[in-house]
C-alpha positions, -999 to +999 in steps of 0.1 A: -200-518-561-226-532-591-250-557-581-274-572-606-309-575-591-327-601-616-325-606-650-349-618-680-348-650-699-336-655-734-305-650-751-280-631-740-277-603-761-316-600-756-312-601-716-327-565-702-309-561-668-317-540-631-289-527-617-288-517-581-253-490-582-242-481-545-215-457-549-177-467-537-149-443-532-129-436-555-103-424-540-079-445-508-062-429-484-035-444-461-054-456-426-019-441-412-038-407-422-062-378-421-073-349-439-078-316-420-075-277-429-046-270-441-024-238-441-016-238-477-051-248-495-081-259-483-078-292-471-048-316-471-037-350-461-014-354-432+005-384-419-007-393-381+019-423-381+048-433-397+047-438-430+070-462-449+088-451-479+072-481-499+040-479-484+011-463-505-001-430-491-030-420-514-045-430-551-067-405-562-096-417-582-114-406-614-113-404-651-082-392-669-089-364-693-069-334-710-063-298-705-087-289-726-113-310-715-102-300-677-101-262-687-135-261-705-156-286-690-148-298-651-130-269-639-158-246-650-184-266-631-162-280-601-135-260-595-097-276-589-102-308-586-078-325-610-044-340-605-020-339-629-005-374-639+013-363-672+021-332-689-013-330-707-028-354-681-049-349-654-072-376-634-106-359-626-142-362-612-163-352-640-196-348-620-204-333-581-214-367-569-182-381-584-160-351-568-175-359-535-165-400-540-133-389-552-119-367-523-099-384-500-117-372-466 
C-alpha cells in the first residue's frame, strides 16, 4: 500500500512528494490453508479444506529475475528463495524484508 502524505505546489513535474510505504504481502495464500514444518523441506503449504481444482491455491510474489542474477546475487545473500516460472525464470525476493513479505506463512 502507497499513500501520499502532502504534496507541494507548482507544476507537476516540479511537485516534491512524502510517501508514507506500509509494506503489503506479496505473496497470497489460499484461506483454505496453512503453512507448517514439513517433512520434505522446511516449511510447506498444506491444504486444511478442500480445495477446488479451479480455485487458486498460492501466487508467490516478487521480482522475476534470471539464473544468473539468482545464482550470483539473491541466492548468495538469502538462500532458496526463488520459484522457477520458466526455464531461465525464476520469481524472487531480492532483499530480507522482501523475503519476509514474500513467504506465504
Amino acid at each position: 500500500m502507497l499513500e501520499i502524505r502532502g504534496r507541494s505546489q507548482g507544476p507537476w513535474h516540479e511537485r516534491r512528494y512524502n510517501y508514507s510505504v506500509t509494506m503489503m504481502r506479496l505473496s497470497y495464500p489460499s484461506p483454505k490453508t496453512e503453512v507448517h514444518e514439513s517433512k520434505v523441506h522446511g516449511h510447506g503449504l498444506f491444504a486444511i479444506a478442500d480445495i477446488a481444482g479451479d480455485e487458486i491455491v498460492a501466487v508467490k510474489g516478487g521480482h522475476i529475475v534470471d539464473r544468473k542474477i539468482l545464482r550470483e546475487k539473491i541466492a548468495l545473500q538469502l538462500g532458496p528463495v526463488e520459484v522457477q516460472i520458466h526455464d531461465d525464470l525464476f520469481i524472487a525476493p531480492v532483499t530480507e524484508e522482501e523475503r519476509e513479505f514474500s513467504m506465504l506463512r
